[in-house]
C-alpha positions as CSV (number, residue, x, y, z in Angstrom):
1,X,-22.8,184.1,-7.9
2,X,-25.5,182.3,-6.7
3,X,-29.5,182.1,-8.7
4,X,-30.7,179.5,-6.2
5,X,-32.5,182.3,-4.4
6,X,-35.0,182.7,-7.2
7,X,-38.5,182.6,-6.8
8,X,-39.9,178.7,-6.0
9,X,-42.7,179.5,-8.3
10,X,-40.0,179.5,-11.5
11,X,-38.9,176.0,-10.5
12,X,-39.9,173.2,-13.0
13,X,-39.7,169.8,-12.8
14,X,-38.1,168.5,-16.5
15,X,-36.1,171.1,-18.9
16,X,-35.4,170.4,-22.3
17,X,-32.5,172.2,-24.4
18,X,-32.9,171.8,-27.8
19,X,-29.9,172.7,-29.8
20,X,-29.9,173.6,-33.7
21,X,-27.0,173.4,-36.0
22,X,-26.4,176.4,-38.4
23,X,-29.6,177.8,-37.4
24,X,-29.8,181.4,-38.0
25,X,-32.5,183.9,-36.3
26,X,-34.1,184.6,-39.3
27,X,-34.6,181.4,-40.3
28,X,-37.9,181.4,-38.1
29,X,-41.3,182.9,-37.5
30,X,-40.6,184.8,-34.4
31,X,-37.9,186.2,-36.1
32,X,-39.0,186.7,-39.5
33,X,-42.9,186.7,-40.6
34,X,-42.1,185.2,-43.8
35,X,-40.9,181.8,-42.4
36,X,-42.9,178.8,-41.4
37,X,-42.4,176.9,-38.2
38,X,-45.5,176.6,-36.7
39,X,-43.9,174.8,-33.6
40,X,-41.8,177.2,-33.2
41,X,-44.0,180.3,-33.8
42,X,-46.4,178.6,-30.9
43,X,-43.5,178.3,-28.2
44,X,-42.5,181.5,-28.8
45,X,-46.3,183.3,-28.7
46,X,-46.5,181.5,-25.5
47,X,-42.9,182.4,-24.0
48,X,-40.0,184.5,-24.7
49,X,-38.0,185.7,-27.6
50,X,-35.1,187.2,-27.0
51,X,-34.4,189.5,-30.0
52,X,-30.3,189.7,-29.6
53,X,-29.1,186.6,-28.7
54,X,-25.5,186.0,-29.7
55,X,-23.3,182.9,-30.4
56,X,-19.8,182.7,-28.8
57,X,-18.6,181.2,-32.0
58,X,-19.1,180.7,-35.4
59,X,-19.0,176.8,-35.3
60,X,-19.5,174.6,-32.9
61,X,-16.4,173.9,-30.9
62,X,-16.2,177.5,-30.8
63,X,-19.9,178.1,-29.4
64,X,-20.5,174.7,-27.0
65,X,-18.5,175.4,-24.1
66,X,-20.8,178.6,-24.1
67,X,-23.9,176.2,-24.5
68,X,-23.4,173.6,-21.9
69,X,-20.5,174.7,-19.8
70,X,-20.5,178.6,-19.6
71,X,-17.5,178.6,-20.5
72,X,-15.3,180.9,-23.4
73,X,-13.6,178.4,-26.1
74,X,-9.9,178.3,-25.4
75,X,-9.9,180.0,-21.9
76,X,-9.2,176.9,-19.5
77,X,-7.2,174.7,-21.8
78,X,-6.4,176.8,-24.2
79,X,-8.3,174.4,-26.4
80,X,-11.3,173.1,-27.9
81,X,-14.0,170.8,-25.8
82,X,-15.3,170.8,-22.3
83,X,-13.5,168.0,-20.7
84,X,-11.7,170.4,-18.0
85,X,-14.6,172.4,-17.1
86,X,-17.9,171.7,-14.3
87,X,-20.3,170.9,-17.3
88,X,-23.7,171.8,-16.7
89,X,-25.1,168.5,-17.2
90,X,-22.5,167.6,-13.9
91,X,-23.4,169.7,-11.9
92,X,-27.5,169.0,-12.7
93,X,-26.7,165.3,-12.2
94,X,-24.5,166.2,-8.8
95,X,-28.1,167.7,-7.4
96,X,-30.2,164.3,-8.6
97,X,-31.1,165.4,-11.9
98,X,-31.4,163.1,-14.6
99,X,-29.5,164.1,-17.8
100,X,-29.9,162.6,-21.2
101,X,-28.1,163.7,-24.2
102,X,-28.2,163.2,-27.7
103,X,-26.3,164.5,-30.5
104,X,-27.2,164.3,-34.0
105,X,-23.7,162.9,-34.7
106,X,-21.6,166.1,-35.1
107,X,-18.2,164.9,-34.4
108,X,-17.4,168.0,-31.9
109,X,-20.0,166.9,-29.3
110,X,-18.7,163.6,-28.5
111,X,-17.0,161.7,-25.9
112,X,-13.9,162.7,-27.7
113,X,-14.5,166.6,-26.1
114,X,-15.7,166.1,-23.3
115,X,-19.4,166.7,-24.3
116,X,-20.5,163.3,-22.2
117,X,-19.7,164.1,-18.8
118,X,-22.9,164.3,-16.5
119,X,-25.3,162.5,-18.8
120,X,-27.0,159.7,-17.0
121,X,-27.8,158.7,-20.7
122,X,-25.9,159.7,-23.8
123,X,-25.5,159.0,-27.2
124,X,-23.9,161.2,-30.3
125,X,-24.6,158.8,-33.1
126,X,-21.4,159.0,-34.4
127,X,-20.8,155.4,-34.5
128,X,-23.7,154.6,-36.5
129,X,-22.3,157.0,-39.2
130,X,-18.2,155.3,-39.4
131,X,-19.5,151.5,-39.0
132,X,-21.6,151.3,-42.2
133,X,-19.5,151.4,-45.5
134,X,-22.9,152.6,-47.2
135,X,-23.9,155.6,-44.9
136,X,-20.4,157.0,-44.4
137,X,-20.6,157.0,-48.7
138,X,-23.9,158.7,-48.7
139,X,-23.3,161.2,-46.2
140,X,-20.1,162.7,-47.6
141,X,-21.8,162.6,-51.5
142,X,-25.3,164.5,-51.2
143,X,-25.7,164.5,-54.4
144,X,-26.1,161.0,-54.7
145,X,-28.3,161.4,-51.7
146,X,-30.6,163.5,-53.3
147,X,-30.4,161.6,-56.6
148,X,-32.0,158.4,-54.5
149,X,-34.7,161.1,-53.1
150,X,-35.8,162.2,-56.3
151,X,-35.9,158.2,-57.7
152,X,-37.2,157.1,-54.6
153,X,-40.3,159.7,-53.8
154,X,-42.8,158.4,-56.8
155,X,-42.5,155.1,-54.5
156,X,-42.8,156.7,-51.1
157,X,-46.0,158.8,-52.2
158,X,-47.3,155.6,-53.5
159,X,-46.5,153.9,-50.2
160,X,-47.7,156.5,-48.1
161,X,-51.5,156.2,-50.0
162,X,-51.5,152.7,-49.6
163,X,-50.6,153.0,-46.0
164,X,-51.9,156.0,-44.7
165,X,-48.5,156.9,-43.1
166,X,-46.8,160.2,-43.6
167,X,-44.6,161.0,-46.1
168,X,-43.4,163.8,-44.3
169,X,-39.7,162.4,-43.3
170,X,-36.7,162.3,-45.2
171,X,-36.1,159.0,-47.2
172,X,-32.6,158.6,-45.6
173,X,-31.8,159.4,-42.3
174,X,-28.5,160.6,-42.8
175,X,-29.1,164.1,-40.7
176,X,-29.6,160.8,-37.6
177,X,-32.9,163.3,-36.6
178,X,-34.6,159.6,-36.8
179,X,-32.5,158.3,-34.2
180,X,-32.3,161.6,-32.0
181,X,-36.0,161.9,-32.0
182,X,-36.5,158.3,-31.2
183,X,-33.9,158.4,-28.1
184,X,-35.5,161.4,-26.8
185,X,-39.2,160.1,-26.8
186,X,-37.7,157.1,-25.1
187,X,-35.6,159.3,-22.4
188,X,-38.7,160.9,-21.3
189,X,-41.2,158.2,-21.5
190,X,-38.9,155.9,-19.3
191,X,-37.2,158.6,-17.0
192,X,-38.8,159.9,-13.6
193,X,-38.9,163.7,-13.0
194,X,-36.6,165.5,-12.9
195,X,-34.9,165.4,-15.8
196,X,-32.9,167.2,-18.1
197,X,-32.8,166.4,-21.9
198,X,-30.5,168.5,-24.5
199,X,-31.1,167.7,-28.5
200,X,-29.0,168.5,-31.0
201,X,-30.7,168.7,-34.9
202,X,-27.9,168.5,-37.6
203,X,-30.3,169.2,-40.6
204,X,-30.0,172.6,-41.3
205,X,-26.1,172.2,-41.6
206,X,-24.9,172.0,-44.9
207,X,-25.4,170.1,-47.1
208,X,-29.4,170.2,-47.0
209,X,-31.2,167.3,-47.5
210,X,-35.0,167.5,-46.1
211,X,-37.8,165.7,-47.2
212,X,-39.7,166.6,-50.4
213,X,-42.8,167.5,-48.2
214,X,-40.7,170.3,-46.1
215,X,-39.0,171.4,-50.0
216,X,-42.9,172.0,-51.4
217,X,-43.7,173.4,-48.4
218,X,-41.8,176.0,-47.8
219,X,-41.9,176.9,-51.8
220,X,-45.3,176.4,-52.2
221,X,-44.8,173.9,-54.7
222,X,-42.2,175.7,-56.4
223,X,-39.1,173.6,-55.9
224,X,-39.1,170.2,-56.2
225,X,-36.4,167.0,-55.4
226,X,-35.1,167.8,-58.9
227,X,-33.8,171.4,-57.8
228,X,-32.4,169.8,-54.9
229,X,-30.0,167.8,-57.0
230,X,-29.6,170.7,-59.2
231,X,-28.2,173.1,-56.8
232,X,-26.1,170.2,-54.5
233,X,-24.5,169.3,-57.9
234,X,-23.4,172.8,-58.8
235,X,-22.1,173.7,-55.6
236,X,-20.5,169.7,-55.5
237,X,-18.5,170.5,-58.3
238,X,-17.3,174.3,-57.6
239,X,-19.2,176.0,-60.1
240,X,-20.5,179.5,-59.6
241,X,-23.4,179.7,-57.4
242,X,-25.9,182.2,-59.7
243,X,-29.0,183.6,-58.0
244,X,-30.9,180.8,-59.1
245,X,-29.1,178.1,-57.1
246,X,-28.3,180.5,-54.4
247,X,-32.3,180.7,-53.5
248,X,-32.3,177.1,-54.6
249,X,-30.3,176.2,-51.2
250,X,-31.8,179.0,-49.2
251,X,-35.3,177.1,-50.2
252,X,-33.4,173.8,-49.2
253,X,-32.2,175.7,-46.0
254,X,-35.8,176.8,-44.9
255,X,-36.9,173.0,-46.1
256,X,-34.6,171.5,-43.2
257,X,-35.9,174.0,-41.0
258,X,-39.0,173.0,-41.3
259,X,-38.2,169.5,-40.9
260,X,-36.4,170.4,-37.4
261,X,-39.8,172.4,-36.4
262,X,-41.9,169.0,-36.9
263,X,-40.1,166.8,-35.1
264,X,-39.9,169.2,-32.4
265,X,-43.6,169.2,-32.8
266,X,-43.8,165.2,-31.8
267,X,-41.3,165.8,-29.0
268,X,-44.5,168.1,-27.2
269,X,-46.4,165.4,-28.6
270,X,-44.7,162.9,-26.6
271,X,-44.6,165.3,-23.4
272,X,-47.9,165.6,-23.8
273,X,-48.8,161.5,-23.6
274,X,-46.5,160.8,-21.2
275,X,-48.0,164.0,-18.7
276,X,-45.0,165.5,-18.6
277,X,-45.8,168.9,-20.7
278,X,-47.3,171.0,-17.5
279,X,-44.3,170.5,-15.8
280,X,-41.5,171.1,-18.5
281,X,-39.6,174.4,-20.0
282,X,-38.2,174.1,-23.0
283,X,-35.1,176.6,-24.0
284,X,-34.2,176.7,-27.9
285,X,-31.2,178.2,-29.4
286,X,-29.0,178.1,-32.6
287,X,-25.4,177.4,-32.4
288,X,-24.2,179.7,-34.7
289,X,-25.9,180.8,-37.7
290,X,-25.5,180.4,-41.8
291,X,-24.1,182.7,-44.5
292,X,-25.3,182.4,-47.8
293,X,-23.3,185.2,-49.4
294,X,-24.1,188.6,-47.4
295,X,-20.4,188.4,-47.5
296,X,-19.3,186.4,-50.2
297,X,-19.3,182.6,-49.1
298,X,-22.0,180.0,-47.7
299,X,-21.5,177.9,-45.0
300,X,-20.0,179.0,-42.3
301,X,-16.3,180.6,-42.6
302,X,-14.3,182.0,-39.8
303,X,-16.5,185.0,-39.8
304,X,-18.5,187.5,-37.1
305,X,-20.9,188.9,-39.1
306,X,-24.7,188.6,-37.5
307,X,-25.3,185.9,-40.2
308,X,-23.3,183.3,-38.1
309,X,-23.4,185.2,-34.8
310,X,-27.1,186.3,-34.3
311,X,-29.1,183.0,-33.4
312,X,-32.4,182.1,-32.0
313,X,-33.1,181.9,-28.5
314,X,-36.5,181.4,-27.2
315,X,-37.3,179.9,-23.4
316,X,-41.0,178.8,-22.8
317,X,-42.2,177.5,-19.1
318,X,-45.0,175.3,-18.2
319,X,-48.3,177.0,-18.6
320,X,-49.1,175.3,-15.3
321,X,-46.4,178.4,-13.4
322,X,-49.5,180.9,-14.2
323,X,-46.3,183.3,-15.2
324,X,-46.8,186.2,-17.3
325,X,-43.5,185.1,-19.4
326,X,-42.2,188.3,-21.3
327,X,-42.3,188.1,-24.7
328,X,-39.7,189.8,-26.3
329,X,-36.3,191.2,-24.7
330,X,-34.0,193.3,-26.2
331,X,-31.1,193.2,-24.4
332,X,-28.0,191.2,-25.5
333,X,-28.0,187.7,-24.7
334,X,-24.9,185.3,-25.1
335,X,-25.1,181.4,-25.2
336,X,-23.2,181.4,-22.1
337,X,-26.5,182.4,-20.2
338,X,-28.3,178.8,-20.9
339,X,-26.4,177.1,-18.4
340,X,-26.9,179.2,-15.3
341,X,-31.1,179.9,-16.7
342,X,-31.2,176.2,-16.3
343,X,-30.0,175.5,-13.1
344,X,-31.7,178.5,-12.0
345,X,-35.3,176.7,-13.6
346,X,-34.2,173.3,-10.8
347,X,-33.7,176.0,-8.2
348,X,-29.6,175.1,-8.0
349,X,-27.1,177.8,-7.7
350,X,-24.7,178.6,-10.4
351,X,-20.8,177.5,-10.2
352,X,-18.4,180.4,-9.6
353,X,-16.1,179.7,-12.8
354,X,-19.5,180.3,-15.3
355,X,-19.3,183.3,-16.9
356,X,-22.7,183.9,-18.2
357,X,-26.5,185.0,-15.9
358,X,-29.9,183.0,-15.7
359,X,-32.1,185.3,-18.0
360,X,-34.6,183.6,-15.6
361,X,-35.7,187.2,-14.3
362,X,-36.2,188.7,-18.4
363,X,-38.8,186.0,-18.7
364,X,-40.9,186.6,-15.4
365,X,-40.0,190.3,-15.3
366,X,-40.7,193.5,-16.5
367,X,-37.1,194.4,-17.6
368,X,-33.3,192.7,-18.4
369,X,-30.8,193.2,-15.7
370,X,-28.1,191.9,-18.5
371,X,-26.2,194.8,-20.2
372,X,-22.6,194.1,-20.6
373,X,-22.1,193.3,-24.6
374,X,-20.9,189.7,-26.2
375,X,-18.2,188.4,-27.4
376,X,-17.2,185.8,-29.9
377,X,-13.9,184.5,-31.3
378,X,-13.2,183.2,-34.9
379,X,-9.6,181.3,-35.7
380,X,-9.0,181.8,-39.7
381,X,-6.1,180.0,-41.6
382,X,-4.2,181.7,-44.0
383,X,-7.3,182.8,-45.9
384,X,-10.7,183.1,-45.1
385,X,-11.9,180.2,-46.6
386,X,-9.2,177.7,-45.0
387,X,-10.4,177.4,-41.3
388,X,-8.0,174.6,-39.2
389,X,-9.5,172.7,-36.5
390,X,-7.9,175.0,-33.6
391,X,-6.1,173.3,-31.2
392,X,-5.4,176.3,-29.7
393,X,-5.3,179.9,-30.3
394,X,-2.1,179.8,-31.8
395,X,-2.9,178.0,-34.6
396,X,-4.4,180.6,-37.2
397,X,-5.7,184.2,-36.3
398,X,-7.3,184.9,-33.8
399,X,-10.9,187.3,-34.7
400,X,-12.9,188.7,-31.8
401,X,-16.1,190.7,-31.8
402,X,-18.2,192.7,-29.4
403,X,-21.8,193.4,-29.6
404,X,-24.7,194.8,-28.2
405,X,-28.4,195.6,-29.0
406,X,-27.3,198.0,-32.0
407,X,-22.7,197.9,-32.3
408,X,-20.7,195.3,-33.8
409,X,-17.3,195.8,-33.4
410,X,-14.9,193.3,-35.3
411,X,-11.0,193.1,-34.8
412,X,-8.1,191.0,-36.4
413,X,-6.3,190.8,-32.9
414,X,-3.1,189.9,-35.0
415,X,-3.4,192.7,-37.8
416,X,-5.3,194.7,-35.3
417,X,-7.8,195.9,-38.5
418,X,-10.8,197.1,-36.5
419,X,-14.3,197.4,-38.3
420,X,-17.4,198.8,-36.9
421,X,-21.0,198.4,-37.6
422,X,-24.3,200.2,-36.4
423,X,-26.9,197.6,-37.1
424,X,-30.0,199.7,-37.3
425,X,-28.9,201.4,-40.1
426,X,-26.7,198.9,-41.7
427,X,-28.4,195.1,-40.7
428,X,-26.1,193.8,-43.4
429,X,-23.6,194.9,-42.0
430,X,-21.8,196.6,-45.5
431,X,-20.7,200.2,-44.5
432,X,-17.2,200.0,-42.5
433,X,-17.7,202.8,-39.8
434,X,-14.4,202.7,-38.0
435,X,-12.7,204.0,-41.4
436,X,-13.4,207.6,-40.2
437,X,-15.6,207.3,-37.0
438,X,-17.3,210.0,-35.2
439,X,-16.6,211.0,-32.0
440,X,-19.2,208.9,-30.8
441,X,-18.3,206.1,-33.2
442,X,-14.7,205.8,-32.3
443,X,-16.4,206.2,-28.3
444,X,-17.8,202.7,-29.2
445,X,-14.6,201.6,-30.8
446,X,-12.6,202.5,-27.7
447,X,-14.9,200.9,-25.5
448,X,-15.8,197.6,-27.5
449,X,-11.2,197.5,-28.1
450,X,-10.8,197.6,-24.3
451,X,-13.2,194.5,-23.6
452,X,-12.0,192.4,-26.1
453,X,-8.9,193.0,-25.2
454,X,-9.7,191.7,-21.8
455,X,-10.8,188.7,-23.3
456,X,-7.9,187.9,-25.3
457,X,-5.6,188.2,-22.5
458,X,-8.0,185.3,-20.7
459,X,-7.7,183.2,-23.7
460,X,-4.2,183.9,-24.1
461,X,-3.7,183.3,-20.1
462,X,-5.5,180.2,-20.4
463,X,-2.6,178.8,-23.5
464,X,0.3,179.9,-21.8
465,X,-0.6,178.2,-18.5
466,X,-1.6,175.2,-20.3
467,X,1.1,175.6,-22.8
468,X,3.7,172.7,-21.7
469,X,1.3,170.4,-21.0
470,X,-0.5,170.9,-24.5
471,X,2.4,170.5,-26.2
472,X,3.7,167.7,-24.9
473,X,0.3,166.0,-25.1
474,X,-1.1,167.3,-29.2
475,X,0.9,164.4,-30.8
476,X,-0.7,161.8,-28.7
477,X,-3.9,163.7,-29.1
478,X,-3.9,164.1,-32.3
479,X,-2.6,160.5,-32.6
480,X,-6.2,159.6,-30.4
481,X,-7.9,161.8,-32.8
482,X,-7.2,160.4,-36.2
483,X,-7.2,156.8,-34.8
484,X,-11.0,157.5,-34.3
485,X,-12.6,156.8,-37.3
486,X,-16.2,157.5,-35.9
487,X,-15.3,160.8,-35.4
488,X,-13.3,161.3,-38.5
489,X,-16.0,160.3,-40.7
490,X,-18.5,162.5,-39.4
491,X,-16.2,165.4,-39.2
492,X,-15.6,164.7,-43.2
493,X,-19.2,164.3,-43.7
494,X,-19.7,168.2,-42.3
495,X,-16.7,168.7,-45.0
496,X,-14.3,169.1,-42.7
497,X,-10.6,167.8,-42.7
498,X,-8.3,167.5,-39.8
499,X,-5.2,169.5,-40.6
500,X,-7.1,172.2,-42.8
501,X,-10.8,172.5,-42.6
502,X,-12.1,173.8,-46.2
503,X,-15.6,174.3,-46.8
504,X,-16.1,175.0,-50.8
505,X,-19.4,175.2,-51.9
């Protein structure tokens, strides 16, 4: 397919891609009324919301070949990572584009994957997390994190009056949004148009750790540092998380989100100094999203329930286009659709093997051509809270869903336990419809089974043509992969373990 022919008067100079961790749609103003992200709510008055936007995944190596290759997890290798597939950073920097990328230091977007290839400029931070004793320490123990935040905030506020600084950044930087914002203020103060910068924000994963200001903020007051360490102690040591602590961490949640929205802020800030604003889009998305108990776990468990698959998705062009820009689409919208969108903005045609559309045409237009649903893929481990780090399909089972504006259709490919939801009436997604489905209920059913079966036999394909070769290469992968201690440590400082990834809070 080819979204070169669009309209020269979409065609921007600079796009930036920022990228949030665990960020759920609700989570912001656009979304919900009761949040605060000013930033946010801004871009999105100004641009476009798209009101069913759907991860691939419900983690990252499950929804990034999506994000920045348009690509299904699994269906080229058969496993995690982009380092088979025509990124779209490469094929950006094949057409003169500069690319910078920087990763908050989550151990899936590294080098390791794959997730460097066509960045002129790139940096995941991971290193700066394994080769300090001291930061590895703090990230993996919150708690003793927060314990220095509380001890240390009398001091900063003291600081802060004597200086006339802000106190509104966290005392530690161990989310690395210090060094990400820094990296990208210095990407687009030094780099010629065009350019394309992605960001990725790690502070709304778990655990949460913003700064006091954000934590008052967002509560009005209510919460404090000391109900930080209260709830990331509870939760530390297993104990049962009790309505108190459970809108302790969804305070804590909002908190980080905050924090993500005011750094974002002095991003525009920068484009703004360095003249680069009129001539810039911006594209914001989620992930995947966060559960904090609609179905009985926090975190993010192999689940495909909208609180980990629905995300934010909002695109804003330069004001200088003089576009009416649509403000809010219905129509489903997976993560897939960022890559072509974006080489659609530089006016460069889409490669064949992407699987997702620019939503270029829902922005400027009066209606969205997109109608086929979404799908996304969850691998759980023997139980729902032991989630492995999938090096292929094979190695736990294999959950699919399909969605559009108002179905969601779950399966358990191996069980083949369907369930069915009608969101409208059920946005919790609680009452089980496929147990004894009307006629046009199991219609849905029928139709939703028949695409996701489609899609398993691609991901399936995908391992069996691959299947030798994976084999005889895992142990000296996985040989590479443990040997890395960057990447280890980071991967442990999201809680997660090589051979069985366990996530108890």
């Amino acid at each position: 397919m080819s979204w070169g022919s669009m309209s020269p008067d979409t065609s921007v100079s600079n796009v930036i891609l920022i990228t949030v961790d665990s960020l759920r749609a609700d989570a912001i103003g656009p979304y919900n009324d009761d949040q605060q992200t000013p930033v946010l709510d801004e871009i999105a008055a100004n641009g476009t919301t798209f009101e069913h936007a759907f991860a691939t995944g419900n983690w990252t190596p499950f929804s990034f070949p999506s994000l920045l290759a348009s690509r299904p997890v699994f269906a080229d290798t058969g496993e995690i990572g982009v380092e088979a597939v025509p990124t779209l950073a490469q094929t950006l920097a094949n057409a003169g584009v500069a690319t910078g990328g920087f990763n908050a230091a989550n151990g899936f977007l590294t080098e390791h994957w794959g997730y460097n290839a066509g960045f002129d400029t790139f940096d995941s931070f991971v290193a700066s997390v394994g080769s300090n004793i001291y930061s590895r320490y703090l990230a993996t123990h919150p708690t003793v994190e927060a314990w220095l935040q509380l001890v240390g905030a009398p001091f900063r506020r003291l600081r802060s009056a004597f200086t006339g600084n802000s106190n509104d950044r966290p005392f530690f930087d161990a989310s690395r949004l210090f060094d990400v914002e820094r990296a990208a203020q210095s990407f687009i103060t030094e780099t010629d148009a065009p350019f394309f910068l992605w960001i990725h924000y790690m502070d709304t994963h778990t655990p949460y750790v913003p700064a006091p200001r954000y934590i008052r903020e967002v509560s009005n007051g209510l919460v404090g540092t000391h109900r930080m360490l209260l709830a990331h102690t509870r939760t530390g040591l297993g104990r049962e998380v009790g309505d108190r602590t459970l809108n302790d961490l969804r305070t804590l949640y909002q908190a980080a989100v905050r924090q993500v929205d005011a750094s974002i802020g002095r991003l525009r800030n920068t484009l703004q100094t360095t003249e680069h604003a009129d001539e810039t889009a911006f594209i914001i998305a989620g992930d995947h999203g966060e559960e904090f108990q609609e179905h009985g776990h926090l975190a993010h468990y192999p689940k495909l329930y909208d609180e980990l698959i629905q995300i934010p998705l909002l695109i804003h062009l330069p004001d200088s286009l003089s576009i009416q820009q649509r403000h809010r689409v219905r129509e489903p919208v997976g993560l897939d659709d960022i890559p072509p969108t974006i080489a659609s903005l530089f006016d460069i045609d889409s490669l064949p093997p992407w699987t997702g559309s620019s939503l270029l045409s829902s922005v400027i237009g009066d209606s969205c051509a997109i109608t086929d649903p979404v799908v996304s893929v969850a691998v759980r481990g023997e139980t729902v809270t032991t989630q492995p780090i999938p090096r292929r399909i094979e190695d736990g089972e294999l959950l699919i869903s399909v969605r559009n504006h108002a179905w969601t259709y779950i399966e358990h490919v191996d069980t083949e336990h369907r369930e069915l939801y009608y969101r409208p009436a059920d946005p919790a997604q609680q009452t089980d419809l496929s147990v004894d489905p009307t006629a046009l209920q199991q219609q849905v059913i029928d139709q939703f089974a028949t695409v996701a079966a489609e899609h398993v036999v691609t991901l399936r394909q995908a391992t069996t043509n691959n299947g030798e070769t994976a084999a005889d290469d895992t142990d000296d992968h996985n040989d590479t992969t443990v040997k890395n201690n960057a990447v280890e440590a980071q991967l442990s400082a999201l809680g997660y373990k090589w051979q069985t990834l366990r996530y108890d809070r």
